[in-house]
C-alpha positions in Angstrom: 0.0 0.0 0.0 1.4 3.4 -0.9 0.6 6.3 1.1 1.1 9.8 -0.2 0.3 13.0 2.4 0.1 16.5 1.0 0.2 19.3 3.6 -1.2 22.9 1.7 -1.1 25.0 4.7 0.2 28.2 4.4 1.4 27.3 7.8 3.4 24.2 8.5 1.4 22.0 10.6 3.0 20.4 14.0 5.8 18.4 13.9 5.7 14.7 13.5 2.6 15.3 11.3 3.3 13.3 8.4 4.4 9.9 10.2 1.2 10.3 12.7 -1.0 10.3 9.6 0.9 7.8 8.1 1.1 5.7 11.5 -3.0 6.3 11.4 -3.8 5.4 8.0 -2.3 2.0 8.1 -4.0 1.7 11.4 -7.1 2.0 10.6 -7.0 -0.1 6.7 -5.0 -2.8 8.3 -7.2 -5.5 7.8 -8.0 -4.1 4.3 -4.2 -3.4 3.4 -4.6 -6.6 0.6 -7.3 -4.2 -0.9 -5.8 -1.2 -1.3 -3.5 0.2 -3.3 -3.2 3.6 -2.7 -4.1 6.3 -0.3 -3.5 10.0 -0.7 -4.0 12.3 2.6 -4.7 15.8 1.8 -4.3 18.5 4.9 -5.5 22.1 4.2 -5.6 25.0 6.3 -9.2 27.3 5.2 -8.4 30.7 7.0 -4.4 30.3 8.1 -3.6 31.1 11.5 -6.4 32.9 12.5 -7.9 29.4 14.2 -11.1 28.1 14.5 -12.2 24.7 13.0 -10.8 24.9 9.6 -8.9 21.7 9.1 -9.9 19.9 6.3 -8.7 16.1 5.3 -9.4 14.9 2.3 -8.3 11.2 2.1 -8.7 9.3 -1.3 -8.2 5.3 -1.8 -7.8 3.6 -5.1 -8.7 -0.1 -4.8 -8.0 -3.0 -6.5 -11.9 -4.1 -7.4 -14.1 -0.9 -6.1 -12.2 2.0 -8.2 -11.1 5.4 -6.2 -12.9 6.2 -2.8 -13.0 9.9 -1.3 -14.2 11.2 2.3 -13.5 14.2 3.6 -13.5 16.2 7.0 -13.3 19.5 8.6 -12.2 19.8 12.5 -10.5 22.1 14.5 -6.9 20.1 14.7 -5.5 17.9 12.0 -5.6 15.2 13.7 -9.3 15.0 14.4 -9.9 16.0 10.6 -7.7 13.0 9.6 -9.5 10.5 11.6 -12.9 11.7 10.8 -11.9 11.5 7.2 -10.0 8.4 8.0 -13.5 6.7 9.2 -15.5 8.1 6.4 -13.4 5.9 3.9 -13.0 3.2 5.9 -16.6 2.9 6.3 -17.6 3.5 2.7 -14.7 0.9 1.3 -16.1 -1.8 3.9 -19.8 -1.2 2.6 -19.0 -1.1 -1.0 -17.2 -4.7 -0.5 -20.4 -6.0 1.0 -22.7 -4.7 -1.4 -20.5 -6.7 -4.1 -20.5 -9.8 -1.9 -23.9 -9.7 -1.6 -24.6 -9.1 -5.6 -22.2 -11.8 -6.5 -23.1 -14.5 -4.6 -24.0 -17.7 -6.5 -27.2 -19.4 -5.9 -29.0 -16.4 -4.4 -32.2 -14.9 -5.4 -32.3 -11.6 -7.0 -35.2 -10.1 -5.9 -35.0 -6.9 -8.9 -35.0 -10.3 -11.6 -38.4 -11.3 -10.2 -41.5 -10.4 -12.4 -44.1 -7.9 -10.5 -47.1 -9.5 -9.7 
């Protein structure tokens, strides 16, 4: 799995930044590492230093089977931004895996195949 993090801040985010969202993101897709091929962590900062909750994470996967997934976050620190963001895809790869198990599996009645009565 290759992970590529982009920081566009106009003010460099806290130190350690980049292996912490590194250290997260194969955290939470460990037990979907075989899936994915690639993640991308985008950190922007909306309004600079002036504060507030302005972080946003944008965190895109590319899969083997289920194409390229995006979620996105806004929070007041990076870090809650990432794993808000982090979850969002997470959650969405998970479900579109099902979704395909459950339309692919052999034997099983397809209820939209059915005539209407």
């Amino acid at each position: 799995m290759q992970i590529r993090i982009d920081s566009l801040t106009p003010t460099a985010p806290a130190e350690g930044w980049r292996e912490t969202a590194e250290r997260r993101v194969r955290f939470v897709l460990r037990r979907l590492r075989g899936k994915v091929q690639q993640v991308h962590v985008r950190l922007r900062d909306l309004n600079g230093p002036r504060g507030g909750p302005d972080q946003v994470c944008q965190v895109s996967i590319v899969t083997e089977g289920q194409g390229t997934l995006v979620a996105s976050a806004v929070g007041a620190h990076p870090r809650q931004a990432l794993d808000a963001a982090l979850n969002g895809v997470a959650t969405a790869l998970v479900r579109s895996f099902k979704r395909r198990q459950q339309t692919s599996r052999p034997g099983g009645r397809n209820l939209r195949a059915l005539p209407a009565v």
